[in-house]
C-alpha positions as CSV (number, residue, x, y, z in Angstrom):
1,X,22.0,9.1,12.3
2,X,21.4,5.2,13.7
3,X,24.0,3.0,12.1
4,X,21.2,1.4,10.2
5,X,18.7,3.0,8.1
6,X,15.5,1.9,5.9
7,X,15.2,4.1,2.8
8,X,11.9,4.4,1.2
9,X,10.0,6.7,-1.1
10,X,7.0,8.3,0.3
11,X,5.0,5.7,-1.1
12,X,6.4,3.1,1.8
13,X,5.1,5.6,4.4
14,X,2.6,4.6,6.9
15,X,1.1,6.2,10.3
16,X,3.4,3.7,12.0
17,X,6.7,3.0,10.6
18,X,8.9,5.5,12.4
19,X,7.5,4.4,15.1
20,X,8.2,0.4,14.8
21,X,11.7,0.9,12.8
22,X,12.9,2.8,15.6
23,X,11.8,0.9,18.6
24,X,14.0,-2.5,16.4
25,X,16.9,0.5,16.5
26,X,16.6,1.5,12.9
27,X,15.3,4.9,11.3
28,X,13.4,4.9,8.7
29,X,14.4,8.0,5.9
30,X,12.2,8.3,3.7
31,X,12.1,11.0,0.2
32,X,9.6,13.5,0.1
33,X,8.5,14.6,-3.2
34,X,6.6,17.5,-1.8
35,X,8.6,18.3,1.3
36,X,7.1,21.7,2.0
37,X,3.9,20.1,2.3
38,X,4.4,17.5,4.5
39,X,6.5,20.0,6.8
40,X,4.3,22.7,7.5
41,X,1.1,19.7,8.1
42,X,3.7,19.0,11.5
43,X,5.0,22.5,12.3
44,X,4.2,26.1,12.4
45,X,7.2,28.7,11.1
46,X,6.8,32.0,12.9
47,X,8.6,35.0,11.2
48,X,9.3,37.5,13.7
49,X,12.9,39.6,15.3
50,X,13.6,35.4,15.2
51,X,12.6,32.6,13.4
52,X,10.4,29.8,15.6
53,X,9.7,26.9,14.5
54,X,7.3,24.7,16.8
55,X,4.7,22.0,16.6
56,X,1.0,22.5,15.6
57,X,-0.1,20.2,17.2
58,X,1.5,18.7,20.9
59,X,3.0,15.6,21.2
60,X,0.8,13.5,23.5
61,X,3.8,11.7,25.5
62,X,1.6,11.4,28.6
63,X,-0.5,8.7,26.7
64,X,2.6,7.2,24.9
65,X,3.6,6.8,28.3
66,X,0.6,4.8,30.0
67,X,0.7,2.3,26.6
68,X,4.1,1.8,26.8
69,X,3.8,-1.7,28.4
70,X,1.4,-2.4,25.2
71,X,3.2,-1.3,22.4
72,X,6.4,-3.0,24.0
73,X,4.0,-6.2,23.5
74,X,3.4,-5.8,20.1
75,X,6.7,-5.1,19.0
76,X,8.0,-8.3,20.7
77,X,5.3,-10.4,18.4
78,X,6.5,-8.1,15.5
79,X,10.1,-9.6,16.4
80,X,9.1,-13.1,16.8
81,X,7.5,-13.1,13.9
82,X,4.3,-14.4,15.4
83,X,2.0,-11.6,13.6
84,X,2.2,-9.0,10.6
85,X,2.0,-5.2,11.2
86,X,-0.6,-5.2,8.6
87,X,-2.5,-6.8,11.0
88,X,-1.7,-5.6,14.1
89,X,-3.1,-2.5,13.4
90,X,-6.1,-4.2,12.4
91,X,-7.0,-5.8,15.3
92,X,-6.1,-2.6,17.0
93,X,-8.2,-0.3,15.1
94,X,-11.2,-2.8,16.1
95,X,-11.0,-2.5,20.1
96,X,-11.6,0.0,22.4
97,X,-9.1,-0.8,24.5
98,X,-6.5,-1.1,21.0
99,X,-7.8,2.2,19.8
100,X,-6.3,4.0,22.7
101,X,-3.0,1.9,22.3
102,X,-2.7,2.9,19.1
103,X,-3.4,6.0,18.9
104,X,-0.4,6.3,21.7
105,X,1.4,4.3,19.1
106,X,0.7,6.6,16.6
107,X,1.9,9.7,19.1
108,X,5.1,8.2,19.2
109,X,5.4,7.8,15.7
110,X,4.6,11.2,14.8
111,X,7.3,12.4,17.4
112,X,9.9,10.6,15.8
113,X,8.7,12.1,12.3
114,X,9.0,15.1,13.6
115,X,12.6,15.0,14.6
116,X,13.4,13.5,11.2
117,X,11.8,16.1,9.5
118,X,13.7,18.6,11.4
119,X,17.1,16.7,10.4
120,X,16.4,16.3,7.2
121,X,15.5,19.7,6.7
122,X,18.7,21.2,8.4
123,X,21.2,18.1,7.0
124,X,22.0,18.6,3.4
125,X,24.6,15.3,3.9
126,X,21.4,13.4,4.8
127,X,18.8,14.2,2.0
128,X,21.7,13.6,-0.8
129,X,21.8,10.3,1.2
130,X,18.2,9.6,1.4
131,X,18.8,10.4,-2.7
132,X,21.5,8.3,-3.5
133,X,19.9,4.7,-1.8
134,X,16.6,5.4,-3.4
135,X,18.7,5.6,-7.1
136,X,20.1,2.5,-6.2
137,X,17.1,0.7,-5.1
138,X,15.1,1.8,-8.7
139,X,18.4,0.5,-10.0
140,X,18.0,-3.1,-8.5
141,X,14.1,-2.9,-9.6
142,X,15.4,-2.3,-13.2
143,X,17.7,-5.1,-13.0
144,X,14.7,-7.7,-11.7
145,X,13.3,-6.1,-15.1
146,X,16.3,-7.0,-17.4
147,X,16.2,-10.4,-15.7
148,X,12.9,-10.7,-16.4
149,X,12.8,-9.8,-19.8
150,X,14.8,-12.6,-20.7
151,X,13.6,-15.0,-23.5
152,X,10.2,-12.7,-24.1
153,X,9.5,-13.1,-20.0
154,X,8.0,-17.0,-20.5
155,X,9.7,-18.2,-17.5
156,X,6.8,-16.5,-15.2
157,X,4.7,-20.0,-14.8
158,X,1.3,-20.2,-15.4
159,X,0.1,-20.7,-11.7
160,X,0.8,-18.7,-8.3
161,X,3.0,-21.3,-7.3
162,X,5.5,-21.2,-10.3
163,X,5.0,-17.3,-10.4
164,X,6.4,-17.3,-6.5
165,X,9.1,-19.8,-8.1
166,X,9.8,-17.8,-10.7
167,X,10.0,-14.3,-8.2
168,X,12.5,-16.4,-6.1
169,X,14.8,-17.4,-8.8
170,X,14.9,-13.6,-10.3
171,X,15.9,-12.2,-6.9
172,X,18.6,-14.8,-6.2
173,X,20.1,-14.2,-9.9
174,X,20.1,-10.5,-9.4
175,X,21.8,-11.0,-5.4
176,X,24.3,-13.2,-7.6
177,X,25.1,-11.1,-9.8
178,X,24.9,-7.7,-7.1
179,X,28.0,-10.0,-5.5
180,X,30.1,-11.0,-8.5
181,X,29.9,-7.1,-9.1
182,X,30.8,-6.4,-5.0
183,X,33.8,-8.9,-5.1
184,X,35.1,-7.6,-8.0
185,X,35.2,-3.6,-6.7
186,X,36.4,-5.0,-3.1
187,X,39.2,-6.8,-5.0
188,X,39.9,-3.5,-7.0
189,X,39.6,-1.5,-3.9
190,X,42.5,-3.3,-2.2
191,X,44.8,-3.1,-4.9
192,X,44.5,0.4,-5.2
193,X,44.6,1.4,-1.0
194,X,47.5,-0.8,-1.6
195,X,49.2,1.9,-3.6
196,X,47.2,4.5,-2.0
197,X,45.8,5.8,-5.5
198,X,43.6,7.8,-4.1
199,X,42.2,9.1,-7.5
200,X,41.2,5.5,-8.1
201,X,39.6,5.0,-4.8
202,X,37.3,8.1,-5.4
203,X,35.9,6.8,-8.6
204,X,35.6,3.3,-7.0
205,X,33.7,4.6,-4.0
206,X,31.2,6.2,-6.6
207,X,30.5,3.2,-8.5
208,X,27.4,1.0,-7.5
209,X,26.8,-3.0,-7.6
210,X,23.7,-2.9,-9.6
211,X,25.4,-2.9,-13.0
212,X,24.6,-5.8,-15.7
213,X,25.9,-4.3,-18.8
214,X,29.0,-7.0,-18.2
215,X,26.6,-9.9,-17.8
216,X,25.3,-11.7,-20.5
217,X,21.8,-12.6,-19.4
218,X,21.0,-14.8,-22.2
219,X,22.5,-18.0,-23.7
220,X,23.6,-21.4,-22.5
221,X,25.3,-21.9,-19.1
222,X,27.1,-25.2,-18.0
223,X,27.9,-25.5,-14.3
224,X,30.8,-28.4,-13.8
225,X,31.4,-29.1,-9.9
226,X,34.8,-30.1,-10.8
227,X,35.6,-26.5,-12.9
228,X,38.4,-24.6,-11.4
229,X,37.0,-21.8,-10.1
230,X,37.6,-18.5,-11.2
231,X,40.2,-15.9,-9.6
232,X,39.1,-12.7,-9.3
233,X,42.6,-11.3,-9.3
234,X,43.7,-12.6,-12.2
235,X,41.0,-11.7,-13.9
236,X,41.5,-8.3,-13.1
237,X,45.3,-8.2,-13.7
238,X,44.4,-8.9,-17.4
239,X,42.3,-6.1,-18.1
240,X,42.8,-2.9,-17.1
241,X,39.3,-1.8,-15.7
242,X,40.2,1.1,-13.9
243,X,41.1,2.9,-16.8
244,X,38.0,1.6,-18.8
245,X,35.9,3.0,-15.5
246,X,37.6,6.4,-16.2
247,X,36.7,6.9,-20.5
248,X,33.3,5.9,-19.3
């Protein structure tokens, strides 16, 4: 697998992600809800003396290859930010000359679906992957919830301007409190590869950031520029949260 990879639930799939996430050196994984489906629309199982799997339809690489110097265009606007994907394929889809380009595009995309499909298939370690960052995503959407459920959600603004505001100042209290939670289990974590409590490092390495059960969401805060600010392993040394991770 790439070192990076973009998890999305089948509802983020388009005829050209694959294609564009792994040109930028990233692969996109998404879930399918209805694998079987989506794997026998790419590929054709033949049951014989052995088992064959192979494509129904060819992968056109002759055209991916005479667009190449095209799509290498596009993706450097994609990475200068200069345009939107949205509407590159727009103006694509409008043009002769862009229909053939895309359509090349769209080759390549479908060849690097199909070699996902075949990993995902075959790579158990993968799919419980693919499963585990799409819990954790639903977990941070649930949290933008909780934050904005707050006083009976009338902070959203009665314009597009202070509902963009308000969008903003959700997402940077829910990365603040995604990295009070993160300092907390890095601090734990070297304390216990410290004493190489292995046990504890298990349970730790199970745990996710997204938890606001600890955070009291409403109420009066004071910030003081001159407060002493707080030390994590102090905190920690007081109370003994490993043990409270464990009864949960």
């Amino acid at each position: 697998m790439s070192a990076f990879l973009n998890i999305y639930s089948t509802q983020g799939v388009n005829n050209v992600n694959f294609a564009i996430l792994d040109i930028f050196g990233y692969k996109f994984a998404p879930r399918y809800a209805k694998f079987k489906h989506v794997f026998n629309n790419q590929f054709e199982v033949l049951l014989g003396d052995e088992l064959e799997i192979k494509l129904k339809k060819p992968i056109n690489i002759k055209l991916i290859e005479q667009e190449w110097e095209q799509i290498q265009r596009i993706i450097c606007s994609l990475s200068r930010k200069t345009t939107k994907q949205s509407t590159v394929i727009k103006k694509l889809s409008n043009s002769k000359r862009g229909t053939r380009t895309l359509l090349a595009l769209r080759e390549y995309d479908r060849l690097i679906k199909c070699f996902y499909l075949l990993e995902y298939v075959d790579n158990k370690t993968l799919r419980q992957f693919v499963q585990k960052a799409l819990k954790r995503g639903e977990a941070y959407h649930q949290l933008r919830r909780a934050i904005a459920s707050v006083n009976g959600n009338q902070f959203r603004g009665g314009n597009d301007y202070q509902i963009e505001q308000w969008n903003d100042c959700a997402r940077l209290i829910a990365n603040c409190i995604i990295y009070y939670n993160s300092a907390l289990l890095s601090v734990l974590l070297e304390k216990f590869e410290k004493s190489n409590n292995q046990e504890a490092i298990e349970v730790l390495s199970n745990l996710s950031p997204v938890a606001w059960a600890h955070i009291q969401l409403a109420g009066n805060y004071t910030f003081d520029a001159n407060k002493t600010a707080l030390k994590l392993d102090s905190m920690l040394e007081e109370v003994d949260l490993f043990s409270h991770i464990k009864e949960e």
